[in-house]
N, C-alpha and C positions, 0 to 999 in steps of 0.2 A: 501811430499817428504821424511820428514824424519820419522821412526816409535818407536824411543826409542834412548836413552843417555845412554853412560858405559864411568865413568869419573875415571878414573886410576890415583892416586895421583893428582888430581888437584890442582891446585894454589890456595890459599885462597886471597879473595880478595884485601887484603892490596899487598901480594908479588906481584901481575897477574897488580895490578895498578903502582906499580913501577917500573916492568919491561914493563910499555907502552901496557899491555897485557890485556886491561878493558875488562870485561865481565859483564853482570847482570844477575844470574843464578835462580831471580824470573820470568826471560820470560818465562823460561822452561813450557813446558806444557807436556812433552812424559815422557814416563816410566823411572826411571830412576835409575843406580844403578851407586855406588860409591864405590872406594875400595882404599886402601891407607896401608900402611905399619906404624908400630911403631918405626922404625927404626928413629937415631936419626933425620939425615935430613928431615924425612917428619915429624916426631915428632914438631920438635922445629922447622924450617923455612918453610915447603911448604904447609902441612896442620896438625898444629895442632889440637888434639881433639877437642878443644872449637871452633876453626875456622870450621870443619867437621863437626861439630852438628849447627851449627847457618847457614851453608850453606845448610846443608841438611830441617831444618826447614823451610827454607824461600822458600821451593819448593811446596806451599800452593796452586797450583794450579794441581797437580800429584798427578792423585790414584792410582797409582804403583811406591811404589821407596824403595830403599836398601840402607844400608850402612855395612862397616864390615871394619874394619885394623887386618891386618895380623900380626902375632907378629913377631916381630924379622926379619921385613923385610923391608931392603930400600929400598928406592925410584929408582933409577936404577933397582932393583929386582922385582919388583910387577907387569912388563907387561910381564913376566914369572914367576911368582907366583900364580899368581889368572886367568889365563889362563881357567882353570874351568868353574868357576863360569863365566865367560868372555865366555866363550862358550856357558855355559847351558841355561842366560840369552839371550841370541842371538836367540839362539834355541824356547825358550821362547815365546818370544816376535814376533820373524819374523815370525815361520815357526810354532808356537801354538804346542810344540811339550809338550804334557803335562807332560811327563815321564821327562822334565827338568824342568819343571816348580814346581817340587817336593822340588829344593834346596832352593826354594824360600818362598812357598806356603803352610800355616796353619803353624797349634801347633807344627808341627814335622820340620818345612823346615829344609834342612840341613844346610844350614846356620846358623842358629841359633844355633845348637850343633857342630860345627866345633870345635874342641879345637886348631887348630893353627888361629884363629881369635878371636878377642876381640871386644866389640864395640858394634856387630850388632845390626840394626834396622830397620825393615821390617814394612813398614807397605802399607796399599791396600785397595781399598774399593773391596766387592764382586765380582769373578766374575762369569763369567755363567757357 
């Protein structure tokens, strides 16, 4: 039913459980990209780096996944900010549009040399 995850500021597990909001994000099994802002509120309360990096590790079942924080960008701003990459990965994933699979995919993806993103981390097993 479903074909890929794009998790936009998500909750880190501690906030997502005290706001009644449980999730477990090792069920995930689909492609997944994650994007989030350095801005203070996603900084310090909704997902900090260390909370970002231990949710994104624990996706140990996914051989397609991303991450990336935008600099200088909060958490109300990021589902207009990364609108992009929100796109190219859709592109991506749904419709195999290889020419977007570019921002994502090998030594060059753009991702990875963005300069208003910090963070990234791409990783994939082969694919055909």
């Amino acid at each position: 039913m479903y074909k890929t995850v794009v998790a936009e500021s998500p909750k880190n597990p501690e906030l997502a459980d005290n706001l009644k909001w449980h999730y477990d994000i090792t069920k995930v099994q689909l492609p997944f990209l994650m994007l989030a802002g350095t801005g203070q509120f996603d900084a310090e309360t909704v997902i900090p780096l260390v909370k970002m990096n231990e949710m994104y590790d624990s996706l140990n079942s996914v051989s397609i996944k991303a991450m990336a924080r935008r600099k200088d960008t909060e958490h109300g701003y990021m589902l207009y900010s990364s609108d992009g990459y929100v796109t190219a990965w859709l592109m991506w994933q749904l419709q195999g549009d290889e020419e977007a699979a570019k921002a994502f995919v090998g030594d060059d993806a753009e991702l990875l040399h963005n300069e208003l993103y910090q963070d990234q981390r791409i990783d994939m097993e082969e694919t055909e």
